[in-house]
PyMOL Python script that loads the backbone (N, CA, C, O; Angstrom):
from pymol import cmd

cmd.read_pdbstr("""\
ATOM      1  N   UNK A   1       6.292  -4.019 -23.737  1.00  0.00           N
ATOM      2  CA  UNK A   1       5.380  -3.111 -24.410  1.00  0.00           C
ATOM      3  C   UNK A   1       5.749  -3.068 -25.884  1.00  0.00           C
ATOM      4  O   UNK A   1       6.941  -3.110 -26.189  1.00  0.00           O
ATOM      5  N   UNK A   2       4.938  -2.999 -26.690  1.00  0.00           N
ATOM      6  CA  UNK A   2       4.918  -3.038 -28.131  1.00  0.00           C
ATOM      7  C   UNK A   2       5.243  -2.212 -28.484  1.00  0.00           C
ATOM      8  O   UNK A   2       5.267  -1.496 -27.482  1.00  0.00           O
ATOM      9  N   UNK A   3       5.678  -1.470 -29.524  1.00  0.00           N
ATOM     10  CA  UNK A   3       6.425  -0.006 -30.095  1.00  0.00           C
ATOM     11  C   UNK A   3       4.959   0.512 -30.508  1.00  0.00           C
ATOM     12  O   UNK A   3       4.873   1.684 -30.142  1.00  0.00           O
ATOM     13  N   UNK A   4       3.885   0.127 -31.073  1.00  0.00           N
ATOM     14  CA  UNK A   4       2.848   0.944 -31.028  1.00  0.00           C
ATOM     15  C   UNK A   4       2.010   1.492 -29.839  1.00  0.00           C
ATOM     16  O   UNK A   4       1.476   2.592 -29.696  1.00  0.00           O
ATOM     17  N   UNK A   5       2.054   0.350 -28.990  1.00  0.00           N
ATOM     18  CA  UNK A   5       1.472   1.013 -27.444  1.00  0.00           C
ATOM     19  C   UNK A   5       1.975   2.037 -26.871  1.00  0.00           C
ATOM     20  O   UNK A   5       1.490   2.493 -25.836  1.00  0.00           O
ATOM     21  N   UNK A   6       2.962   2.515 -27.429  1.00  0.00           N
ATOM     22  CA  UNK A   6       4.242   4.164 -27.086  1.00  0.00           C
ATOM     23  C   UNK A   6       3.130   5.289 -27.876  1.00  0.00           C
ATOM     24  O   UNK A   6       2.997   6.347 -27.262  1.00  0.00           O
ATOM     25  N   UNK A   7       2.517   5.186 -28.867  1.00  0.00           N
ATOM     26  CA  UNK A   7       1.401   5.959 -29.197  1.00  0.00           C
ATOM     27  C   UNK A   7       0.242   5.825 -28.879  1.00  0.00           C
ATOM     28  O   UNK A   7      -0.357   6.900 -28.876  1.00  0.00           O
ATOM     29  N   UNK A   8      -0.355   4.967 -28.605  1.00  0.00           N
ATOM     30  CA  UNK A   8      -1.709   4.671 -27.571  1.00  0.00           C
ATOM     31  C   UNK A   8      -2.000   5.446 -26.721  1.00  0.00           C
ATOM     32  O   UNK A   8      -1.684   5.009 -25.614  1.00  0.00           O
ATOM     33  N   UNK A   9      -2.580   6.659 -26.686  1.00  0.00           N
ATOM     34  CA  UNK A   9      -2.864   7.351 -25.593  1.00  0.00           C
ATOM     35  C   UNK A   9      -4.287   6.784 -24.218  1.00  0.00           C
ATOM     36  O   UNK A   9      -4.525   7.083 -23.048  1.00  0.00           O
ATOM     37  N   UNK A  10      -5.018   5.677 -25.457  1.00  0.00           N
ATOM     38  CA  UNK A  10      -6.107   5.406 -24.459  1.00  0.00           C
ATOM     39  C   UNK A  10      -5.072   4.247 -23.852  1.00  0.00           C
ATOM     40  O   UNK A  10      -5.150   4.302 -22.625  1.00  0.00           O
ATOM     41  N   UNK A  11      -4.313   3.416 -24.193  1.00  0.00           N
ATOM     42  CA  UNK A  11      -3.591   2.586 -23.866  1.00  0.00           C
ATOM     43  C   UNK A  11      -2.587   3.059 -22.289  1.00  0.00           C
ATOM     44  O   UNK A  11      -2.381   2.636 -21.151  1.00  0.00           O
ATOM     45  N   UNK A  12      -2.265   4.016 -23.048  1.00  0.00           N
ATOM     46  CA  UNK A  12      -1.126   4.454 -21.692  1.00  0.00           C
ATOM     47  C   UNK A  12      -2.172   5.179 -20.705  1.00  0.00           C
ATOM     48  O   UNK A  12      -1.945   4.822 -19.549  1.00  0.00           O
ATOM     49  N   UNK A  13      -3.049   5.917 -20.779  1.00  0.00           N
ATOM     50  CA  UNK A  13      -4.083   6.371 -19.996  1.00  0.00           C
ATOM     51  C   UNK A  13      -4.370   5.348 -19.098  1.00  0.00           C
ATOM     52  O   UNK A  13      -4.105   5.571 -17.917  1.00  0.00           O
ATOM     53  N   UNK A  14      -4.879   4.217 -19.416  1.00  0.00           N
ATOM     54  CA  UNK A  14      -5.308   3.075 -18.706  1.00  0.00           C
ATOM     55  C   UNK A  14      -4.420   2.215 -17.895  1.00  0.00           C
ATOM     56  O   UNK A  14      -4.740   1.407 -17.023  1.00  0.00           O
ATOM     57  N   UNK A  15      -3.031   2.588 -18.418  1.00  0.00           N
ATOM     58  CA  UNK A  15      -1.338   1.962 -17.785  1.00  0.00           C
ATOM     59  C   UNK A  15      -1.596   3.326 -16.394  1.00  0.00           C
ATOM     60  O   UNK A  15      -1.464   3.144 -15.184  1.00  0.00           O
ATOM     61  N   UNK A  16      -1.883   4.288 -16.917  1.00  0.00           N
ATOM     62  CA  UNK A  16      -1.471   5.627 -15.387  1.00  0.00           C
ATOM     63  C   UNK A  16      -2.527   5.227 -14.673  1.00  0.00           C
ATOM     64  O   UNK A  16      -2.170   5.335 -13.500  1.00  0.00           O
ATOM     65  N   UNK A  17      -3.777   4.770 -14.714  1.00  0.00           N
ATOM     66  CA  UNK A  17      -4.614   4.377 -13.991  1.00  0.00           C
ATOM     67  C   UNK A  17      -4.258   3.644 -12.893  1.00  0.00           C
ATOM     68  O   UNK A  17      -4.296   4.036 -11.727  1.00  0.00           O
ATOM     69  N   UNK A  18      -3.839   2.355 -13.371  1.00  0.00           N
ATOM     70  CA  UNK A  18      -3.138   1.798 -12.529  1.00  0.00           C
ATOM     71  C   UNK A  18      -2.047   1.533 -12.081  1.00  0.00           C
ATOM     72  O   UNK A  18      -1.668   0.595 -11.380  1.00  0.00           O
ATOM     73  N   UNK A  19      -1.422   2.573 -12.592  1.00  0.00           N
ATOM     74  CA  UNK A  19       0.012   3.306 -11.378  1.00  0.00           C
ATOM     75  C   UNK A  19      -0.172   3.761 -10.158  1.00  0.00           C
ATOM     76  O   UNK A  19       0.400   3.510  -9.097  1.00  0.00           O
ATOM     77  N   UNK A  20      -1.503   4.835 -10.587  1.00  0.00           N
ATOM     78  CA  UNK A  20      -2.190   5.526  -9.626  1.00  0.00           C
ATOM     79  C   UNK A  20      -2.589   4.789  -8.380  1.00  0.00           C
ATOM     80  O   UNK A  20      -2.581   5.388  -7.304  1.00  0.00           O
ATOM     81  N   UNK A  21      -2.937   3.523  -8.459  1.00  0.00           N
ATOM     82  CA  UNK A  21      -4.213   2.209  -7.304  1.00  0.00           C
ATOM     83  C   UNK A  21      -2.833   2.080  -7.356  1.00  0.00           C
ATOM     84  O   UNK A  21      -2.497   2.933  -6.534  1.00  0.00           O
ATOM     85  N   UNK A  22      -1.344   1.357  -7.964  1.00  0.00           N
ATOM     86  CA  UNK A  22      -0.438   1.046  -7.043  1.00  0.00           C
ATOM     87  C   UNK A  22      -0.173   1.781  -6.028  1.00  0.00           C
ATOM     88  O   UNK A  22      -0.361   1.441  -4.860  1.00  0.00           O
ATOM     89  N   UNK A  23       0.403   3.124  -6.502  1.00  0.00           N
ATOM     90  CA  UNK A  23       0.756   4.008  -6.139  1.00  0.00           C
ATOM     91  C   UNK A  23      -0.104   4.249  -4.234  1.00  0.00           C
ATOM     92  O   UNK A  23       0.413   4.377  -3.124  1.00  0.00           O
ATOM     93  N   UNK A  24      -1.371   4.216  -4.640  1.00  0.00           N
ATOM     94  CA  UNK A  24      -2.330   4.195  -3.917  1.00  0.00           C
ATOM     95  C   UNK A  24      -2.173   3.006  -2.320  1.00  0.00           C
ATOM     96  O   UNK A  24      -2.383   3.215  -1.126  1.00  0.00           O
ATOM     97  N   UNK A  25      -1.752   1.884  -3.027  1.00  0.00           N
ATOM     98  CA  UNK A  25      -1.859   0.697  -1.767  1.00  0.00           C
ATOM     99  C   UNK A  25      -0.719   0.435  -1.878  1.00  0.00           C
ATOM    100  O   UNK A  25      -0.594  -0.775  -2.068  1.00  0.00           O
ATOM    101  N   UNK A  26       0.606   1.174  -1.849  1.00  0.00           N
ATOM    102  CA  UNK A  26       2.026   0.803  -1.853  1.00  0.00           C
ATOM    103  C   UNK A  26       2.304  -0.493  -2.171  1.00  0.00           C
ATOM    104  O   UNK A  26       2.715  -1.325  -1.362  1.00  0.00           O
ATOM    105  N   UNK A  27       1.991  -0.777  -3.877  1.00  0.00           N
ATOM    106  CA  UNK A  27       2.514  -1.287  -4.856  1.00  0.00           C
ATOM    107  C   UNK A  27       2.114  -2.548  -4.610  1.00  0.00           C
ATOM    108  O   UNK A  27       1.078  -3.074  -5.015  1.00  0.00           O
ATOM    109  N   UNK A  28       3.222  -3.175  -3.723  1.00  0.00           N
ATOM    110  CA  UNK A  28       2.486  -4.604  -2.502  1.00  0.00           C
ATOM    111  C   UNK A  28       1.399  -5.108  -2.664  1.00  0.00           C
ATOM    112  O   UNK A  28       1.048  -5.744  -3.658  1.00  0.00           O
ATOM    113  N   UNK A  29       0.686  -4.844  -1.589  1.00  0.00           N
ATOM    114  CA  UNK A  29      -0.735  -4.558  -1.333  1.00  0.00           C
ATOM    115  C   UNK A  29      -1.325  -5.120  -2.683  1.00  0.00           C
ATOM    116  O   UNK A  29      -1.875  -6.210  -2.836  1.00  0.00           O
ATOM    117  N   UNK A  30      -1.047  -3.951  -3.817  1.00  0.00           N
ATOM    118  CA  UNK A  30      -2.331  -3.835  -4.818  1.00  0.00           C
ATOM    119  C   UNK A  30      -2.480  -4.980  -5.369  1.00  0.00           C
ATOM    120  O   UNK A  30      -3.540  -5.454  -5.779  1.00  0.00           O
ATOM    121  N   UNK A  31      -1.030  -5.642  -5.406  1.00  0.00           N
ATOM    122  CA  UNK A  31      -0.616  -7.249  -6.556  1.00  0.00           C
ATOM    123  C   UNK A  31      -1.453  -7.998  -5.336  1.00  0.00           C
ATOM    124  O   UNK A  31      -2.606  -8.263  -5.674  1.00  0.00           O
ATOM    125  N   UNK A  32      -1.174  -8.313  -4.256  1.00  0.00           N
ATOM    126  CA  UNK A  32      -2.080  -8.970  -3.115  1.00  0.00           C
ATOM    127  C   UNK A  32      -3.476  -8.637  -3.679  1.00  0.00           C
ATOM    128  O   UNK A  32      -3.860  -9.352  -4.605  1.00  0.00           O
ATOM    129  N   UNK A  33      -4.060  -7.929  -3.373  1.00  0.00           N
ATOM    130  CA  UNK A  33      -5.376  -7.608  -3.679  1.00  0.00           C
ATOM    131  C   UNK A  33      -5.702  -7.831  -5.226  1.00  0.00           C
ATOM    132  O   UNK A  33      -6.173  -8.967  -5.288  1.00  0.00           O
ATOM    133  N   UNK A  34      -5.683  -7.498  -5.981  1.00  0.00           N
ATOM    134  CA  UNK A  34      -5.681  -8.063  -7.533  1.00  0.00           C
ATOM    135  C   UNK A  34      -5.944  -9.353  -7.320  1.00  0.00           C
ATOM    136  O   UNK A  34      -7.061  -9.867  -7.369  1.00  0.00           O
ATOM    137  N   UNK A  35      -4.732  -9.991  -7.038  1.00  0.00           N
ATOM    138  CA  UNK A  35      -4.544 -11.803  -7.428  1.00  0.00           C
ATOM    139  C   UNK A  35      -5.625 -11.932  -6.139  1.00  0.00           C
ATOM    140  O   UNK A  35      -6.198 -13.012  -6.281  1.00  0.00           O
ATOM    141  N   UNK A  36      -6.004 -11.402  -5.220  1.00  0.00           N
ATOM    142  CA  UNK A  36      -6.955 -12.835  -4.361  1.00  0.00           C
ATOM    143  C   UNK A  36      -8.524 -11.851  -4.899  1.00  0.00           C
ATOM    144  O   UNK A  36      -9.587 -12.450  -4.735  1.00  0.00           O
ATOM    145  N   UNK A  37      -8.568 -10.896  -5.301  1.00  0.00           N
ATOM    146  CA  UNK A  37      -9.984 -10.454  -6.489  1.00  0.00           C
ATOM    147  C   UNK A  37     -10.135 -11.281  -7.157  1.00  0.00           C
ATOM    148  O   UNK A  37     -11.190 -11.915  -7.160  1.00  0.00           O
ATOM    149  N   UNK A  38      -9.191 -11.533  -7.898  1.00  0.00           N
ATOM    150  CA  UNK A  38      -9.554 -12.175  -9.375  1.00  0.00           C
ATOM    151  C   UNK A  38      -9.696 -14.041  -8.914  1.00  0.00           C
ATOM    152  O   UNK A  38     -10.259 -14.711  -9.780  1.00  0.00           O
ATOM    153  N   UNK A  39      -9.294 -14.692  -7.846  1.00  0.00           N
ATOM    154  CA  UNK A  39      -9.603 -15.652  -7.962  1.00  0.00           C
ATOM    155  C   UNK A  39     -11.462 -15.445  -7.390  1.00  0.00           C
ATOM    156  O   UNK A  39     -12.383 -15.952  -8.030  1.00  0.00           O
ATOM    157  N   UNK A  40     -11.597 -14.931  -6.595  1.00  0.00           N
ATOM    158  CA  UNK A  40     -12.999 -14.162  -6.492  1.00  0.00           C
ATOM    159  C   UNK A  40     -13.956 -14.329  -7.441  1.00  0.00           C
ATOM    160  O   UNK A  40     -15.055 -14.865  -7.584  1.00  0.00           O
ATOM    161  N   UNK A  41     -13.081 -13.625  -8.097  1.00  0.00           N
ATOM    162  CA  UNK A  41     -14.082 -13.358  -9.696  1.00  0.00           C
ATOM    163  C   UNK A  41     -13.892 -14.156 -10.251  1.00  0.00           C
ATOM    164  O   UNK A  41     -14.470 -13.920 -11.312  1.00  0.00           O
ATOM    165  N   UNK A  42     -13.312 -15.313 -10.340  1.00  0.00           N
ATOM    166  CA  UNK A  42     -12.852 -16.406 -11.498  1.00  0.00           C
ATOM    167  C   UNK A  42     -14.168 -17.371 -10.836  1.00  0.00           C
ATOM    168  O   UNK A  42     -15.105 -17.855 -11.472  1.00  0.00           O
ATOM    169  N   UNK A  43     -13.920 -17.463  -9.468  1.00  0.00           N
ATOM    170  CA  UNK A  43     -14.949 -18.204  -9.023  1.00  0.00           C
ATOM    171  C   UNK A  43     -16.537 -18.000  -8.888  1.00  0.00           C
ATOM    172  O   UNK A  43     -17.334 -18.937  -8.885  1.00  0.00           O
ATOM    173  N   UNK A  44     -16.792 -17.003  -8.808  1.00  0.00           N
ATOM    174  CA  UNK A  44     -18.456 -15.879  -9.292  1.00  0.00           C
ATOM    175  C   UNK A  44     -18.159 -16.169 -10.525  1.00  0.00           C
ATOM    176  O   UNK A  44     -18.227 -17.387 -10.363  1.00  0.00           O
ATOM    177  N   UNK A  45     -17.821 -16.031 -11.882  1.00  0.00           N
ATOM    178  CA  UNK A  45     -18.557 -16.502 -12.719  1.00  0.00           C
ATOM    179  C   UNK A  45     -17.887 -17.663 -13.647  1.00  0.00           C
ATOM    180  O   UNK A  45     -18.241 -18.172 -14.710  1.00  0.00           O
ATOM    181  N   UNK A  46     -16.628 -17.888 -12.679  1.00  0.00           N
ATOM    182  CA  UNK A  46     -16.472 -19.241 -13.691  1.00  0.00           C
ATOM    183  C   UNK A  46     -15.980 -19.261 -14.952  1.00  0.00           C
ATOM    184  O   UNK A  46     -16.048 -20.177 -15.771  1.00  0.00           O
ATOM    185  N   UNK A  47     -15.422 -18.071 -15.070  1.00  0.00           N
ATOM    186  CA  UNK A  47     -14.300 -17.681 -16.510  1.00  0.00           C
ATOM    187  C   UNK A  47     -13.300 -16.688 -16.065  1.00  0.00           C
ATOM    188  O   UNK A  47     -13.437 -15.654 -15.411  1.00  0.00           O
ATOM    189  N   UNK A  48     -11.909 -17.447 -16.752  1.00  0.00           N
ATOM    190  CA  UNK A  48     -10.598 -16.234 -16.260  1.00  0.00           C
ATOM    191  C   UNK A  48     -11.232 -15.009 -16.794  1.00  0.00           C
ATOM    192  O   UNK A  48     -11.424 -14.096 -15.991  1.00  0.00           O
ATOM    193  N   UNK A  49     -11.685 -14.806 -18.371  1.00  0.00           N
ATOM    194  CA  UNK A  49     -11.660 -13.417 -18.522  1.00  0.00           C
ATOM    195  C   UNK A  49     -12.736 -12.226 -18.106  1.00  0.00           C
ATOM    196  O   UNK A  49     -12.632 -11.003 -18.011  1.00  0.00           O
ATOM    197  N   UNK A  50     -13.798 -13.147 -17.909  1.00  0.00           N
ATOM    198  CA  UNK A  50     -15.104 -12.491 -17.356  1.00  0.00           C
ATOM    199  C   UNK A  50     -14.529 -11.899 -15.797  1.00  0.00           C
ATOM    200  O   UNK A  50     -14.919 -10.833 -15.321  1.00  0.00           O
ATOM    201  N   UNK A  51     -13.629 -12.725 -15.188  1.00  0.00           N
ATOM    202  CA  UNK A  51     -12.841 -12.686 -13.858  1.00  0.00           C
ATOM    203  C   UNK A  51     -12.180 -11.003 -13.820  1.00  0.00           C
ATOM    204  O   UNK A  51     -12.472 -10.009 -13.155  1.00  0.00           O
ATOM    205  N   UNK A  52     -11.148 -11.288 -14.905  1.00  0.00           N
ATOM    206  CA  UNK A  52     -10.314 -10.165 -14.898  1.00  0.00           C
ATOM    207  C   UNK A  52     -11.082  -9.133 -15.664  1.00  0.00           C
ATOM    208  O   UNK A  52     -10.425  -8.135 -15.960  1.00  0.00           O
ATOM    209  N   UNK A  53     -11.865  -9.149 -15.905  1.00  0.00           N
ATOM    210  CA  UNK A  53     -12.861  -7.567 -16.633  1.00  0.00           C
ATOM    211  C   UNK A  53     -13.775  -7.247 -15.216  1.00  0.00           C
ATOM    212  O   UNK A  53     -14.311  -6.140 -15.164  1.00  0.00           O
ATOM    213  N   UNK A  54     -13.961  -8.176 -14.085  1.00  0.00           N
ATOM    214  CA  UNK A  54     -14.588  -7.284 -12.998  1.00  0.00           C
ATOM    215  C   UNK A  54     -13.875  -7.249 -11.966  1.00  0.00           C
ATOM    216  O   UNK A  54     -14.273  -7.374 -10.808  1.00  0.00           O
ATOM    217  N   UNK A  55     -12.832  -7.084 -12.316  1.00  0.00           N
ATOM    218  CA  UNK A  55     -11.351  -6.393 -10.724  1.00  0.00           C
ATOM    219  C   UNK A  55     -11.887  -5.319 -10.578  1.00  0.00           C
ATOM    220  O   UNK A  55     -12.287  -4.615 -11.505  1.00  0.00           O
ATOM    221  N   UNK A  56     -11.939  -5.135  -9.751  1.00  0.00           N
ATOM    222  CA  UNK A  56     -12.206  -3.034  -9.425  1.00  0.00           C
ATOM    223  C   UNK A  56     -11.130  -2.208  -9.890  1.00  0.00           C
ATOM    224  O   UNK A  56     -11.237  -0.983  -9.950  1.00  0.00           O
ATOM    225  N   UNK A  57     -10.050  -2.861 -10.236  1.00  0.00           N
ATOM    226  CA  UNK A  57      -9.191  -2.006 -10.616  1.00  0.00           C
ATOM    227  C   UNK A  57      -8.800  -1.891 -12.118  1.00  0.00           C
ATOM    228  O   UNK A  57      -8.074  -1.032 -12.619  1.00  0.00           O
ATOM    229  N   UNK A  58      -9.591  -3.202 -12.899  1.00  0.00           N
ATOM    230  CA  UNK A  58      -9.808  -3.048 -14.282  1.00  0.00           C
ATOM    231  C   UNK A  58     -11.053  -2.503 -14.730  1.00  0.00           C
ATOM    232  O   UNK A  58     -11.106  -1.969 -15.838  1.00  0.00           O
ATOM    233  N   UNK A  59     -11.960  -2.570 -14.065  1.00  0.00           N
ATOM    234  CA  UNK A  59     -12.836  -2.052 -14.195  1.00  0.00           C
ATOM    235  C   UNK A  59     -13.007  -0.672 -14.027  1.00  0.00           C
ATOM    236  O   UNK A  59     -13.526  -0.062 -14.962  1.00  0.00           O
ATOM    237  N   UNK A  60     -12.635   0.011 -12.904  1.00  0.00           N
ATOM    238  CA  UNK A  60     -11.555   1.696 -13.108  1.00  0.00           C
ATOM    239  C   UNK A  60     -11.285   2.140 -14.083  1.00  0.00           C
ATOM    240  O   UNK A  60     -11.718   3.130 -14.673  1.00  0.00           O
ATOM    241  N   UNK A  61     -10.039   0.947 -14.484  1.00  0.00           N
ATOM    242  CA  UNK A  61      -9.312   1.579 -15.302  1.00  0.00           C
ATOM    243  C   UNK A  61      -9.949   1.548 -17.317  1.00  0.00           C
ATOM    244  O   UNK A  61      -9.512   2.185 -18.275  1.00  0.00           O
ATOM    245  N   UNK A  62     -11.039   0.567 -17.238  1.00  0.00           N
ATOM    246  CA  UNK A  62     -11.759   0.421 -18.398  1.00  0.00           C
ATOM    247  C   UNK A  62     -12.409   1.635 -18.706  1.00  0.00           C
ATOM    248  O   UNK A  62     -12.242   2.317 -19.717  1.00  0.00           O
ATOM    249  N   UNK A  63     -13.286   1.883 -17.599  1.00  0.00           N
ATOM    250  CA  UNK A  63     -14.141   2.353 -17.874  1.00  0.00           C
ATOM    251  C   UNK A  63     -13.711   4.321 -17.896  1.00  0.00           C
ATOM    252  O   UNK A  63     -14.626   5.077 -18.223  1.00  0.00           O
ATOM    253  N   UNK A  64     -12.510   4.844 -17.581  1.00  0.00           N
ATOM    254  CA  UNK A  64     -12.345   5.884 -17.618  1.00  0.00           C
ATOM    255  C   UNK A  64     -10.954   6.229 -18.486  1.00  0.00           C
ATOM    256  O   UNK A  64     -10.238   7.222 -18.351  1.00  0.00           O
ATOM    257  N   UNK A  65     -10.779   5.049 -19.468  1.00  0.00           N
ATOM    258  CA  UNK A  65      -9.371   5.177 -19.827  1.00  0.00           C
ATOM    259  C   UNK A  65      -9.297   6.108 -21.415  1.00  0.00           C
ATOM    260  O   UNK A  65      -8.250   6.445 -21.969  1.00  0.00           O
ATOM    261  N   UNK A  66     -10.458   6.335 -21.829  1.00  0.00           N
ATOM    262  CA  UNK A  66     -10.869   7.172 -22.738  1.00  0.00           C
ATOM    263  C   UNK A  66     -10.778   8.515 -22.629  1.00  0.00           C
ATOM    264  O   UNK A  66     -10.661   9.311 -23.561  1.00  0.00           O
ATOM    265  N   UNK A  67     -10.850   8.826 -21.126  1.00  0.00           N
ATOM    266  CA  UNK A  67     -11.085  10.337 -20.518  1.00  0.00           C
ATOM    267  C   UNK A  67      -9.229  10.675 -19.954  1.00  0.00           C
ATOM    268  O   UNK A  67      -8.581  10.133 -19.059  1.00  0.00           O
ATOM    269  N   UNK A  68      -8.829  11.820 -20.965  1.00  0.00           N
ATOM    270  CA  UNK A  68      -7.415  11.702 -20.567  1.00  0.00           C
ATOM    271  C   UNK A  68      -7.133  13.238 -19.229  1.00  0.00           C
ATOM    272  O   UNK A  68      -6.053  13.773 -18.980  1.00  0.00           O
ATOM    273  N   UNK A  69      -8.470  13.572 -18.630  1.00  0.00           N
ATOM    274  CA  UNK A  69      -8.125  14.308 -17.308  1.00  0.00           C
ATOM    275  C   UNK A  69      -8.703  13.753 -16.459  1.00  0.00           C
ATOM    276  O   UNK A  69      -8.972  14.400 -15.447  1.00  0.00           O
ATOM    277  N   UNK A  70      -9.150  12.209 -16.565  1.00  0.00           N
ATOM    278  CA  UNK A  70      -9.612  11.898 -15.525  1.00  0.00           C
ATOM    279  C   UNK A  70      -9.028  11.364 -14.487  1.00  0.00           C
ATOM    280  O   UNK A  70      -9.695  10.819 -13.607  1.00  0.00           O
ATOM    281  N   UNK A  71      -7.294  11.469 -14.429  1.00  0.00           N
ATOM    282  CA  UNK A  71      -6.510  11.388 -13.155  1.00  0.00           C
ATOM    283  C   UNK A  71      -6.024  12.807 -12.383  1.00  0.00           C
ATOM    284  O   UNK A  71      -5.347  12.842 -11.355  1.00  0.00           O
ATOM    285  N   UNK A  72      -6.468  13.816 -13.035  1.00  0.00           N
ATOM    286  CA  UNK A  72      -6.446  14.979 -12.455  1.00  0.00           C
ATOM    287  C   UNK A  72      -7.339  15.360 -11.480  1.00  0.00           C
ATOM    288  O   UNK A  72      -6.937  15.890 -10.444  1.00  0.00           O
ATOM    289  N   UNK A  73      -9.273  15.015 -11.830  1.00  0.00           N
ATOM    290  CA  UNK A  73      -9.833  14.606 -11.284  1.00  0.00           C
ATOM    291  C   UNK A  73     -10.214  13.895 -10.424  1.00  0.00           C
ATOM    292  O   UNK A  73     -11.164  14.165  -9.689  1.00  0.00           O
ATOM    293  N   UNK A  74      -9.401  12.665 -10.361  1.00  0.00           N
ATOM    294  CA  UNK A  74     -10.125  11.675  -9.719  1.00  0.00           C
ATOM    295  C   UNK A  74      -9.516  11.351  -7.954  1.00  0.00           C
ATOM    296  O   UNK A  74      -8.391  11.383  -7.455  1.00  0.00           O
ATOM    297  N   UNK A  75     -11.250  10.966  -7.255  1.00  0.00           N
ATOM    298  CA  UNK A  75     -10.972  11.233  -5.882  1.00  0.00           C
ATOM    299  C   UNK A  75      -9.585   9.928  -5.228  1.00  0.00           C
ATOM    300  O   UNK A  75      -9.132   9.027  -5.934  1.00  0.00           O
ATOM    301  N   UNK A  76      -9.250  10.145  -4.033  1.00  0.00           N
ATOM    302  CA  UNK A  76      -8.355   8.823  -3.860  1.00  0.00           C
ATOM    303  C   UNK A  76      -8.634   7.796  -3.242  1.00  0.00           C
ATOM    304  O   UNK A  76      -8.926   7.939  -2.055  1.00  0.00           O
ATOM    305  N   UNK A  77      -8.639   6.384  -3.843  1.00  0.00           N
ATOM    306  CA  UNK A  77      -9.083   5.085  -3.656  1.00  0.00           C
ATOM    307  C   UNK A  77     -10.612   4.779  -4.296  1.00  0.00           C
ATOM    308  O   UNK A  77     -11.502   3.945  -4.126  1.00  0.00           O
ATOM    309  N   UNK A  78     -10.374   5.964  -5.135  1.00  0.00           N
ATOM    310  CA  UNK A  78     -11.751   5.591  -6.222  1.00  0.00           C
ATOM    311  C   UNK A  78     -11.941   4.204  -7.038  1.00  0.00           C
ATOM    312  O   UNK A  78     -12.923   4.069  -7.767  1.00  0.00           O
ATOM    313  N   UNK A  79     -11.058   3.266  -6.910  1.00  0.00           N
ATOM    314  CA  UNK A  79     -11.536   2.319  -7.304  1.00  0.00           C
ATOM    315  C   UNK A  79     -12.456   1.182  -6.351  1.00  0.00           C
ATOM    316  O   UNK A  79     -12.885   0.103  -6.761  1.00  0.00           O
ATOM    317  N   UNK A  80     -12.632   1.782  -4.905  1.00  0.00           N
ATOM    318  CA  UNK A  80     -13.374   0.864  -3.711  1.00  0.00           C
ATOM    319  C   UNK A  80     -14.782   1.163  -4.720  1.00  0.00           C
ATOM    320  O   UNK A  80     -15.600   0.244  -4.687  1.00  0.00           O
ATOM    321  N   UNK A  81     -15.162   2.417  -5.658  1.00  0.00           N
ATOM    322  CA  UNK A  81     -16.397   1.797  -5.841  1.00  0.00           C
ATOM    323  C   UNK A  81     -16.404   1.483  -7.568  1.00  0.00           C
ATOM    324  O   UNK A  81     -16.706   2.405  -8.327  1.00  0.00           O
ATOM    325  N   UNK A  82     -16.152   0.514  -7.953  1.00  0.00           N
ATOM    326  CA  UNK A  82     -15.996   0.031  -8.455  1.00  0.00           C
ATOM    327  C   UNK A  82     -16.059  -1.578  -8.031  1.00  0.00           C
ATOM    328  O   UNK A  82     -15.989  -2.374  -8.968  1.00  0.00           O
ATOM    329  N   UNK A  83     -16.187  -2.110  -6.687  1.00  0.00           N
ATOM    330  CA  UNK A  83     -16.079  -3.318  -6.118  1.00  0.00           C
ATOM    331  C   UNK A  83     -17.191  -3.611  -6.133  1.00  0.00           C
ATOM    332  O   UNK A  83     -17.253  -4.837  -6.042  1.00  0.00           O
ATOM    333  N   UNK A  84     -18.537  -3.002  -6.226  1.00  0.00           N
ATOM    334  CA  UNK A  84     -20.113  -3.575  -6.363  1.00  0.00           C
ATOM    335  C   UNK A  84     -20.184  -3.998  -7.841  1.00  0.00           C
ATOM    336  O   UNK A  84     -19.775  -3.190  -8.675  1.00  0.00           O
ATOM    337  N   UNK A  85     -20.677  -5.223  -8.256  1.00  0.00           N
ATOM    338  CA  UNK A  85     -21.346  -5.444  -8.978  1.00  0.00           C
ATOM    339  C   UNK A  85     -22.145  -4.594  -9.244  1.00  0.00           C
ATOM    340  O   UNK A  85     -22.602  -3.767  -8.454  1.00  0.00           O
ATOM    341  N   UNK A  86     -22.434  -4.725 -10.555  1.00  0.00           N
ATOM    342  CA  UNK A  86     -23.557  -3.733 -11.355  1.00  0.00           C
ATOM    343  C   UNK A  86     -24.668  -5.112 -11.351  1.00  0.00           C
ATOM    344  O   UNK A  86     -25.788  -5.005 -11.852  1.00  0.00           O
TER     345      UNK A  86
END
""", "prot")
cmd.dss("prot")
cmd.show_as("cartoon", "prot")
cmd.util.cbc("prot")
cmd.orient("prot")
């Protein structure tokens, strides 16, 4: 981690996100699931990064990493919807 990412609050927001989904599928699991998503997604559209911007669990964590009570809030295994395509 970079010495400025220690002040990043949307940065570290988006790091607790996905503590949380570890946390969630006992740690294990989540790296399993990630890596066989993303070859998923590498293969639907045929680019690593287009790949890794639609994980359900980057995509989670994108899209709510601005909002800093939204792990206080948020229900558990909320990233299953996040797995539909838009």
């Amino acid at each position: 981690m970079r010495k400025e990412d220690k002040k990043d609050t949307v940065f570290l927001n988006h790091e607790k996100i996905h503590i949380r989904q570890q946390l969630e599928l006992v740690v294990l699991p989540f790296f399993v699931w990630y890596g066989i998503e993303f070859l998923i997604r590498w293969r639907q559209y045929g680019n690593r990064h287009m790949a890794y911007r639609h994980i359900c669990f980057e995509r989670e964590a994108y899209a709510n990493e601005v909002n800093p009570d939204y792990l206080s809030k948020r229900p558990f295994w909320h990233f299953i919807k996040y797995l539909k395509n838009k």
